[in-house]
C-alpha positions in Angstrom: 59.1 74.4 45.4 56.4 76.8 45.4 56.2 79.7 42.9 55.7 82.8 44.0 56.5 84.9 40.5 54.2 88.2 41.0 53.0 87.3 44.5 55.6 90.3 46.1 53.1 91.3 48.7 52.4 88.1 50.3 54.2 88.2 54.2 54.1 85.9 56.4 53.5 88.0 59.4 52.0 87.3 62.5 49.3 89.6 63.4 49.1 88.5 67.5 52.2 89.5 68.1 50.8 93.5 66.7 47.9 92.6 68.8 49.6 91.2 72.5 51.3 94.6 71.8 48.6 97.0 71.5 47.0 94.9 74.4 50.4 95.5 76.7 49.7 99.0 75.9 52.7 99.4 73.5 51.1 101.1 70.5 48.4 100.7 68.2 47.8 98.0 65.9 45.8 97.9 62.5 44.3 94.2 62.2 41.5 92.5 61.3 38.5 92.3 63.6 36.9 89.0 62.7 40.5 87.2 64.5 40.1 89.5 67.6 36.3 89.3 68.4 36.4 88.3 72.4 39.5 91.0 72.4 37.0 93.6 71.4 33.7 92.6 73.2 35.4 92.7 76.3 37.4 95.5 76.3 40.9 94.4 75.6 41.2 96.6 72.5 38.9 99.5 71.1 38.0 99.7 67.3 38.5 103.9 66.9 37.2 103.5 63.0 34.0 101.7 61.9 35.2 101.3 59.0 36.8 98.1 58.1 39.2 98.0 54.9 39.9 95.3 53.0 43.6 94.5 51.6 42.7 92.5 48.6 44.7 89.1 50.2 43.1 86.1 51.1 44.6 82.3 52.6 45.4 79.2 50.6 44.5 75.7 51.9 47.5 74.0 51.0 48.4 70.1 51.6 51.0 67.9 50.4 50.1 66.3 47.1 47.6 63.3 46.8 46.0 64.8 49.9 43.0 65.8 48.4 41.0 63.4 48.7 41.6 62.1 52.5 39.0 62.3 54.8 41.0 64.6 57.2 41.7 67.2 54.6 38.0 66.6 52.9 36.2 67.3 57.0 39.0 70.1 57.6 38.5 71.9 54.1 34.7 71.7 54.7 35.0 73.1 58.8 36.8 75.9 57.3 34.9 77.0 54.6 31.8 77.0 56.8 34.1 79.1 59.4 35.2 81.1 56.7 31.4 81.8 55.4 29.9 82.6 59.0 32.8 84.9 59.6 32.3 87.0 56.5 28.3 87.5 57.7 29.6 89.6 60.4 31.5 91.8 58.0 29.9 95.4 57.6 28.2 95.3 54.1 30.5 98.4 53.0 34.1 96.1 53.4 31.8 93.0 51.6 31.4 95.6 48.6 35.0 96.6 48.4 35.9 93.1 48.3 33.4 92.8 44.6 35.2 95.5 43.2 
């Protein structure tokens, strides 16, 4: 069992399906632009803001325990940080201050 005691903003929504809505032309969606890049670049969905906010939440690697230390969860933990890292250098440097405060 996980505890989630003062965690009553985590969701488990799915952003895509906001997205494969906007992109049906069925509204307008508020997500993050780092996940929707090739969306963007080619015209699939239009950024009306230049500003980027930043909801405080984050991900959790999570395995099951004793995993740690395998060499699949060691190479996967590693790809993603890297991901994670040359996604945040295309952030705007006004969302990366919001995110030190």
């Amino acid at each position: 069992d996980v505890d989630l005691t003062g965690r009553d903003n985590v969701a488990l929504g799915v952003e895509q399906y906001d997205i494969t809505a906007a992109i049906a032309g069925h509204g307008v969606a508020i997500a993050s632009p780092l996940f929707f890049q090739r969306e963007l670049a080619v015209g699939e969905l239009v950024a009306p803001f230049a500003h980027i906010a930043n909801d405080g939440r984050g991900y959790w690697l999570v395995h099951r325990e004793g995993a740690a230390t395998t060499t699949k969860v060691r190479a996967f933990k590693a790809w993603i940080v890297q991901e994670a890292a040359a996604s945040r250098a295309l952030l705007p440097d006004d969302v990366l201050e919001a995110q030190r405060v």
